[in-house]
C-alpha positions as CSV (number, residue, x, y, z in Angstrom):
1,X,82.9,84.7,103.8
2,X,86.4,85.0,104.8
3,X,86.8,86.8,108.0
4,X,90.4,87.7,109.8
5,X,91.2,89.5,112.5
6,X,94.9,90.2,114.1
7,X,95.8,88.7,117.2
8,X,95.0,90.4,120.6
9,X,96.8,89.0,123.0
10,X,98.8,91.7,123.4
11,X,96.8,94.5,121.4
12,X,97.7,97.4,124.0
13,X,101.5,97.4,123.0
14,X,100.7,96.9,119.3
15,X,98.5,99.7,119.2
16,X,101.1,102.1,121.0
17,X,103.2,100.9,118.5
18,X,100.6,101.4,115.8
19,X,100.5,104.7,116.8
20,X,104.1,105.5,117.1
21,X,104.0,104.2,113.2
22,X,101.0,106.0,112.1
23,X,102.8,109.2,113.1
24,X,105.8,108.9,111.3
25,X,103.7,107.6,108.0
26,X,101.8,110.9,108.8
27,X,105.1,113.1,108.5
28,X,106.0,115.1,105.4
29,X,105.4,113.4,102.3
30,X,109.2,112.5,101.2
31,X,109.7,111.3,104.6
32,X,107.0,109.0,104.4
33,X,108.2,107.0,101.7
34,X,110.9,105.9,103.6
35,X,109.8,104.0,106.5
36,X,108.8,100.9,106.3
37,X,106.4,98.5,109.2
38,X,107.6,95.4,109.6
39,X,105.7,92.5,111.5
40,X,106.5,89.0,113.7
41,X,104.2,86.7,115.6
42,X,106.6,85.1,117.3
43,X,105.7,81.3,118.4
44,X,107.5,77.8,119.3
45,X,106.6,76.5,115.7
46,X,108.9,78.2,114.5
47,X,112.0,76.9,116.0
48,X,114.2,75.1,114.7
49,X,113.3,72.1,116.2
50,X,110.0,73.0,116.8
51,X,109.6,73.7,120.6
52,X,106.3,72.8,122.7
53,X,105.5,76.1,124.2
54,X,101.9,77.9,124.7
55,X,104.5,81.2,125.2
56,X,104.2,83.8,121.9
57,X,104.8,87.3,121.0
58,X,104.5,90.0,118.8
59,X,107.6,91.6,117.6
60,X,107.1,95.5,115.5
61,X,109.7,96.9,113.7
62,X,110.1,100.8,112.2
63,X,112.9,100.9,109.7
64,X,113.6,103.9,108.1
65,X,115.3,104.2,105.1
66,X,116.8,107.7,104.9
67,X,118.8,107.0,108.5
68,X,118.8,102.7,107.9
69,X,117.7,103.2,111.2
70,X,115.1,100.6,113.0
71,X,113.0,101.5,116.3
72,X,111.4,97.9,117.7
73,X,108.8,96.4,120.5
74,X,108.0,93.0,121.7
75,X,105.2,91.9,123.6
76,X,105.9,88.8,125.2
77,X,104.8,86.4,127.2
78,X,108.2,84.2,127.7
79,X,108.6,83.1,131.6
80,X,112.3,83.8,132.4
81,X,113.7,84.9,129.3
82,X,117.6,85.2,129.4
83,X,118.2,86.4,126.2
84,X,117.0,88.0,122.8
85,X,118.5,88.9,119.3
86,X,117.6,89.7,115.8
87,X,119.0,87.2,113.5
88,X,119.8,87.0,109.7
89,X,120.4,86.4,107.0
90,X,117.7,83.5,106.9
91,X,114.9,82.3,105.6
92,X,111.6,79.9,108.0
93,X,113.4,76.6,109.1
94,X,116.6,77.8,109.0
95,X,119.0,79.1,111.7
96,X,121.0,82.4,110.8
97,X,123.6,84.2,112.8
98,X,123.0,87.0,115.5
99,X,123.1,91.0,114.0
100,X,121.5,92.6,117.2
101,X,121.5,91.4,120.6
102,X,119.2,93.0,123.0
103,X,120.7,94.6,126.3
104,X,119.0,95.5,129.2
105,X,115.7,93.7,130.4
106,X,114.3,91.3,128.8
107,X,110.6,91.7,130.0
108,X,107.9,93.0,127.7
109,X,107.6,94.9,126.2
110,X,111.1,95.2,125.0
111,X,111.9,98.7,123.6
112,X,115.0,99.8,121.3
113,X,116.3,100.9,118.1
114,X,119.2,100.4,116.4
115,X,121.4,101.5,112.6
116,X,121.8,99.1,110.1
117,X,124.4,98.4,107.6
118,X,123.3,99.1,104.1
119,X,123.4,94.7,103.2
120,X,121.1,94.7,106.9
121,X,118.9,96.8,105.6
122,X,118.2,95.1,102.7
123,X,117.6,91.5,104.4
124,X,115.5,93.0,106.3
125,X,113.3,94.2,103.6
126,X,113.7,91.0,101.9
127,X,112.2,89.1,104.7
128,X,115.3,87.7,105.8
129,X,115.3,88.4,109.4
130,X,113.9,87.0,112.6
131,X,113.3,87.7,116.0
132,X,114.5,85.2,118.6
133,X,113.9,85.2,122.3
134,X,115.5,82.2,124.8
135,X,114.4,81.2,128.3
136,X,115.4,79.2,130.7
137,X,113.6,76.3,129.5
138,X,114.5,76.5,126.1
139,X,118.2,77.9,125.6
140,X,118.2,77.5,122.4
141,X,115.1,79.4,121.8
142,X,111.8,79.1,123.1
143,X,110.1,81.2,121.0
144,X,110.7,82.8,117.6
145,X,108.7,84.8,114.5
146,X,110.2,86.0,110.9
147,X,109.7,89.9,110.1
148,X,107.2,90.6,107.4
149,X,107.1,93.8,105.6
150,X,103.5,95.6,105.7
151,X,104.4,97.0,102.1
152,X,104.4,95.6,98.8
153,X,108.3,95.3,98.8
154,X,109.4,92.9,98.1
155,X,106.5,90.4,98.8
156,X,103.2,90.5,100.7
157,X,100.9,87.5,101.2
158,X,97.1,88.1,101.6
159,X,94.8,87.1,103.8
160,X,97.3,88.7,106.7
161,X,98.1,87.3,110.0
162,X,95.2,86.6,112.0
163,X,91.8,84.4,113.0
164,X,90.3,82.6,109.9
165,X,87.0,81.2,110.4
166,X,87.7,78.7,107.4
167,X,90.3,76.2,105.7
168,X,89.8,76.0,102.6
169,X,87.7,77.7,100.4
170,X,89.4,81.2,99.6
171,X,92.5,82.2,97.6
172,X,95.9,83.1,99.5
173,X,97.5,85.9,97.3
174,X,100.9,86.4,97.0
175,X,102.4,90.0,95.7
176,X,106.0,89.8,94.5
177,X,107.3,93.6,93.5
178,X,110.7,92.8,91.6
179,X,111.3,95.1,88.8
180,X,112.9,93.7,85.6
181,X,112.8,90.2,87.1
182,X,110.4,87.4,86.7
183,X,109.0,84.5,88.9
184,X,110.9,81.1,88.6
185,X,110.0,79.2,91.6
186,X,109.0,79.0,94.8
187,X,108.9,77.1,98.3
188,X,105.8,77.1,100.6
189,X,106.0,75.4,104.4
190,X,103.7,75.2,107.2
191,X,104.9,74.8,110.3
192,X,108.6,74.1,109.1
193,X,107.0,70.9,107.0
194,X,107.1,71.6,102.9
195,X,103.5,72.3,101.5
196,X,105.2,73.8,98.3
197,X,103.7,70.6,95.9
198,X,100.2,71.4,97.4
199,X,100.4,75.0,96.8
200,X,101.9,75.2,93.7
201,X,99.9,72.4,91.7
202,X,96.9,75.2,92.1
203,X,98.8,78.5,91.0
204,X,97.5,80.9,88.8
205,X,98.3,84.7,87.9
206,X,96.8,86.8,89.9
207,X,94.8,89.6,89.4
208,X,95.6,92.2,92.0
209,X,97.4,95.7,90.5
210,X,101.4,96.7,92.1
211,X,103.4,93.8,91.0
212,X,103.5,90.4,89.6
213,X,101.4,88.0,92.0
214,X,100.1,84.7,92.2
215,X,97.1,82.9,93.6
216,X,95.8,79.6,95.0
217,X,93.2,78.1,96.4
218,X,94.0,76.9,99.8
219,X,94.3,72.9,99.2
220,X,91.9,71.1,101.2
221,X,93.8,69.3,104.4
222,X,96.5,71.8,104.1
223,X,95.1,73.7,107.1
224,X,94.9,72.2,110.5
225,X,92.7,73.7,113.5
226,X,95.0,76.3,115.8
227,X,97.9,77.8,114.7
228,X,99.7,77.3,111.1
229,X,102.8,79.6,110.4
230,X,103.2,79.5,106.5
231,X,106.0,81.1,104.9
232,X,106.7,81.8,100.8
233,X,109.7,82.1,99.5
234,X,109.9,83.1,96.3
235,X,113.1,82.5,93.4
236,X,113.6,85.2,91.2
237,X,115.2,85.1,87.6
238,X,118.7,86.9,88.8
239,X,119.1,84.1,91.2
240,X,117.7,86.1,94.2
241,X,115.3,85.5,96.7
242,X,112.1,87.3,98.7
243,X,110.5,85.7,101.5
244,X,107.8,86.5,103.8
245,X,105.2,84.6,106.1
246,X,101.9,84.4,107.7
247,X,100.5,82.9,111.0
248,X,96.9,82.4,110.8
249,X,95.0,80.9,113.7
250,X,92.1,78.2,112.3
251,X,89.3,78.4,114.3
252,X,88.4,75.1,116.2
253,X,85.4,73.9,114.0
254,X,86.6,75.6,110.1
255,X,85.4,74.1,107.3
């Protein structure tokens, strides 16, 4: 059996932060359907190049949609950060331009909130974001992880982020909710390297309820032991886009 578990390492602050979430999920009913839990495991795979760090992070994000306003906390454990941003509009492997700098300090957890622009908010929600923090090692970035919506908008990848005791073997699920538009292609990586030909040669409609989905069988030799960031990106047939990623942690002797 397939068995995940989120990453710990810094569990306390995600659990405050869990909490903070749960609370404003728990307000009135027409508030609740505007906010919006958003998700980065931040990591040096994911730079763009690549950087050889054992640093990571965990960024949370709550957006909420009536105010476009967003309410964020990193756990980190960067040595001698000098600066952090949220950056957009792009997609895994590619570098986008800084919306929000972070002022103050830069040691975790790092706390703030900020308003969007109607066009931020909707990157945002489209997966189109990342969190970025440099050091002193690594100006350019020593660590960085792309936001991923909890919800089913606009794309949600199952199994989520977390330990998986194997590597093949079980079906990775993809949830695309895009009203009065269809699927016409799509683009897998792991670790920054294009996997799409693997993936796709194996897709299949799926069979979960709340949108149109796919699945696949995870290739075997598509998985390596420790850490593999994968990210989707999905075409649509207006000519848009919807991204979103996973990082899942193989454990050393998977099958």
């Amino acid at each position: 059996m397939l068995r995940t578990r989120r990453l710990t390492a810094f569990a306390p602050v995600v659990v405050l932060l869990a909490m903070a979430a749960t609370a404003l999920v728990e307000a009135p009913a027409h508030a609740a359907l505007d906010v919006v839990v958003l998700e980065a495991i931040l990591t040096g795979a994911q730079e763009v190049p690549t950087v050889p760090t054992v640093a990571e992070g965990v960024a949370t994000v709550v957006f909420d949609a009536a105010t476009r306003k967003i309410n964020f906390i990193v756990a980190h454990n960067v040595t001698n950060p000098v600066a952090a941003h949220f950056h957009g509009n792009g997609f895994p492997g590619v570098d986008a331009a800084i919306l929000i700098g972070i002022t103050g300090s830069l040691a975790s957890p790092i706390v703030g909130e900020a308003t969007l622009t109607d066009q931020q908010a909707a990157d945002l929600l489209a997966g189109r974001w990342y969190f970025n923090i440099h050091s002193a090692a690594y100006s350019g970035g020593e660590v960085r992880g792309q936001l991923a919506t909890f919800s089913d908008e606009p794309l949600s990848v199952f199994p989520r982020s977390g330990i998986l005791t194997q590597r093949t073997g079980f079906d990775v699920i993809v949830v695309v909710s895009a009203p009065g538009r269809t699927i016409t292609g799509a683009t897998v990586k792991l670790n920054s390297g294009d996997v799409s030909a693997a993936f796709l040669a194996c897709v299949r409609p799926g069979t979960i309820a709340g949108g149109q989905t796919l699945r696949c069988s995870v290739p075997a030799g598509v998985l390596a032991p420790g850490r593999n960031f994968v990210s989707f990106v999905i075409t649509l047939s207006d000519g848009s886009s919807v991204g979103n990623s996973v990082t899942w942690d193989v454990a050393a002797g998977a099958e």
